[in-house]
Steps between C-alpha positions, in 0.01 A plus 500: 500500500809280606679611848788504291399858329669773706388896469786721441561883405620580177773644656584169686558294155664778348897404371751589748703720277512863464232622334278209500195750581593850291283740345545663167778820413391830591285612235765800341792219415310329327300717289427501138812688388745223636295257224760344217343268236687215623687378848350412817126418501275715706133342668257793533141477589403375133698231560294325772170434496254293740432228192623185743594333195745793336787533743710787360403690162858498339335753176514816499817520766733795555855489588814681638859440463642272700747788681154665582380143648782463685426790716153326584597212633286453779214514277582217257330178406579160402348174412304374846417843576144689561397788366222761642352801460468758780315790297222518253375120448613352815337154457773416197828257566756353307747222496824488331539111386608310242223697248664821519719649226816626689655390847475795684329773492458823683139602671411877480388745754160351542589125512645355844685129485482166689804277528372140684660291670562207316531255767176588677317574198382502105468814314263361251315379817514874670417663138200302519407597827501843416285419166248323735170706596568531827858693467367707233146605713753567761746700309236725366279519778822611720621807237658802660375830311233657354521563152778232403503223687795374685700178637782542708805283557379505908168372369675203287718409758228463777327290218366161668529147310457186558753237389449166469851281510732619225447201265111507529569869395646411227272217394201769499715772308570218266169384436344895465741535255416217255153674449694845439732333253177350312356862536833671378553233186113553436573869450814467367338263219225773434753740430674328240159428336387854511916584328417270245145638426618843507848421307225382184309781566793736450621236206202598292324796605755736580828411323271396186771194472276265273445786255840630475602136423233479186599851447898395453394163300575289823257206669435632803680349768301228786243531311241216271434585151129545566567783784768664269196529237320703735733782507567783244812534329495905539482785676274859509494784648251590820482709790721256643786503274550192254192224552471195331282545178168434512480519945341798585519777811152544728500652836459252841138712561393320099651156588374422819151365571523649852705761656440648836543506826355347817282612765535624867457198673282477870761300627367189767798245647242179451274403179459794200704472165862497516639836359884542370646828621857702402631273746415172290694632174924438508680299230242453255348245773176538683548403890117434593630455852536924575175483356164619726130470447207736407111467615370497170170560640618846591614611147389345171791280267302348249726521210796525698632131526859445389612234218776292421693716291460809628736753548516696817698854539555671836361852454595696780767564732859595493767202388222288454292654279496292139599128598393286317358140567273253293249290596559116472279333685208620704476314907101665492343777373712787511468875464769769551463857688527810383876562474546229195370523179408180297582463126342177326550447144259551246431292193781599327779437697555161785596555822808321464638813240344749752663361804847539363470827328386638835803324686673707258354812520542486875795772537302692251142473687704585819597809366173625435377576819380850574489683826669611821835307578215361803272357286524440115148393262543297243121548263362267329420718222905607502575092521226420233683770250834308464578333166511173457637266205212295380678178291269292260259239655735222333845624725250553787438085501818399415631707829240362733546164353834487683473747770170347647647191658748683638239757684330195616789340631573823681120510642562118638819594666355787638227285669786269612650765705229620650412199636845410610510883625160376719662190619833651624306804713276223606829305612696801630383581815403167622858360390707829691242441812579162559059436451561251227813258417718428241352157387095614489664822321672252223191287465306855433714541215563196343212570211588812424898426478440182278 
């Protein structure tokens, strides 16, 4: 490390206005009942998260009026600004930059602020710091309470960095950041593929637009003669309401060639068969890196190994239970515990079809939990008994004909941002430590920037 790096206090690079180191409003003003569909945007907990590369979660956002954020001044954020949580997940921060929907924005009453000083240092640099394993091992192994966990504006302030010269800060925020933009378009690019596959999906099999084209004496539109063929030009009644004629209604349990869950895994930290949990499961993606490992010496899984295709549906728990994810592509032999049922399409359906329609039904498999409001089960006899559209062999081909590419382009960007993911946490805390420089960092990166 040069002589040049200096350790300073958080409190030491903080801005020299008011307010520069502030905590959240007091939790009563600014409760639910001051909410109004539009006005001044609110960060609460689900807004941060300790993903490095996602630096403020702009969905799902609350506001206030703006007379209501005026009386919170103190507690407001702009663009250069940090954002942390001091109860519940304490390891999470957030930076207001140039990504972020609005401006400003006003932290709640479990959120606490950092204003830097500009002159002495970066905030991208001091977000990053605080992404790093060593801040967040601190942060967590440092919580006040018992059974929420707690960080503390005294705690943040007493916070020790060390800073390298301003520019050099810079130059290492910088170059962090050119993997997380990669990582960002990557995902950003997977969910436009996954719109378009699902916007098809919808197209055909749920707004029946093909057949009520035939049906009026119209072409259908964006599509080839030879796919328009496939498709009836009327309707019949089902179950289900109005169905193409000729498709037919099964249940999941008929169409799927396997449908259960997992087992109880003997869990070991080094070796055994990797084994997806409830944790794994968010936005119809599989992240293999919350996942553990089982001794499968302990407890027999022959039978048990995922494939590409299958469909994976968190089975327990409350506001997780019935995500959704598929599988796309397989790192190793893979299993999944007993919390998350697997549904794998039988001969009469491809997993393509199956993947969307479950996307679908998400809201509706979500809502068929049963239980306390602690715990909710989701069966697999209960999940097996849902209904399920079953179009003709023909329309099955012509939909994974087009969707298929796009699921593999989707499974090769996912790859690319795990290994850019890999690289950057490699980087991280040898770049904020001052144990590697800035041109062996670039030269790590050249390949997998090209």
């Amino acid at each position: 490390m040069s002589s040049e790096w200096s350790e300073v206090t958080v409190e030491e690079i903080a801005a020299s206005q008011p307010f520069a180191l502030a905590t959240g409003p007091f939790g009563s003003s600014i409760s639910s009942k001051y909410f109004v569909d539009s006005g001044f945007p609110v960060i609460r907990g689900s807004n941060l998260t300790a993903n490095t590369s996602v630096r403020l979660i702009d969905d799902g956002l609350v506001f206030i009026s703006p007379e209501k954020a005026a009386e919170f001044q103190r507690s407001i954020v702009r663009r250069g600004d940090l954002v942390f949580t001091c109860w519940g997940t304490i390891n999470q921060v957030g930076l207001i930059d140039k990504r972020s929907r609005f401006a400003e924005y006003v932290v709640s009453n479990k959120q606490m602020k950092l204003s830097v000083d500009l002159k002495k240092t970066d905030s991208l640099f001091i977000y990053y710091v605080f992404s790093g394993p060593e801040k967040q091992a601190e942060i967590l192994d440092n919580g006040i309470g018992s059974s929420v966990p707690g960080f503390n504006l005294g705690q943040l302030k007493k916070h020790k960095l060390l800073l390298p010269p301003l520019k050099e800060q810079k130059h290492i925020a910088g170059l962090l950041s050119l993997l997380d933009d990669r990582i960002t378009l990557l995902r950003e690019t997977n969910a436009t593929l996954e719109a378009i596959a699902q916007a098809l999906f919808k197209s055909w099999f749920v707004d029946f637009d093909p057949v009520r084209a035939k049906a009026e004496g119209l072409e259908p539109q964006a599509m080839d003669a030879t796919t328009a063929a496939l498709f009836p030009d009327s309707f019949e009644e089902s179950e289900l309401g109005l169905v193409p004629k000729g498709w037919c209604i099964s249940k999941l349990s008929a169409v799927s060639g396997y449908l259960s869950r997992g087992v109880s895994p003997k869990y070991v930290d080094l070796g055994g068969v990797l084994v997806i949990n409830q944790k794994c499961i968010r936005d119809f993606s599989v992240d293999y890196a919350k996942a553990r490992r089982h001794d499968s010496s302990q407890r027999n899984i022959d039978g048990r190994f995922l494939a590409v295709g299958d469909v994976l549906v968190n089975s327990t728990g409350v506001g997780t239970l019935g995500r959704v994810a598929q599988i796309l592509e397989l790192p190793e032999q893979v299993i999944v515990d007993s919390h998350v049922t697997v549904v794998r399409a039988g001969s009469t359906l491809s997993w393509p079809y199956l993947g969307q329609w479950m996307a679908r039904k998400q809201p509706d498999i979500e809502a068929m939990g049963e239980g306390s409001t602690g715990q909710t089960e989701l069966s697999k006899s209960k999940l097996g008994d849902l209904s399920i559209l079953v179009p003709l062999a023909p329309v099955l081909s012509a939909f994974d004909e087009v969707v298929m590419p796009l699921k593999s382009q989707i499974a090769l960007n996912e790859n690319k941002v795990k290994t850019l993911t890999q690289l950057r946490d490699s980087l991280l805390p040898r770049l904020i430590s001052g144990q590697l420089r800035l041109p062996e960092a670039l030269a790590a990166i050249e390949d997998d920037l090209a």
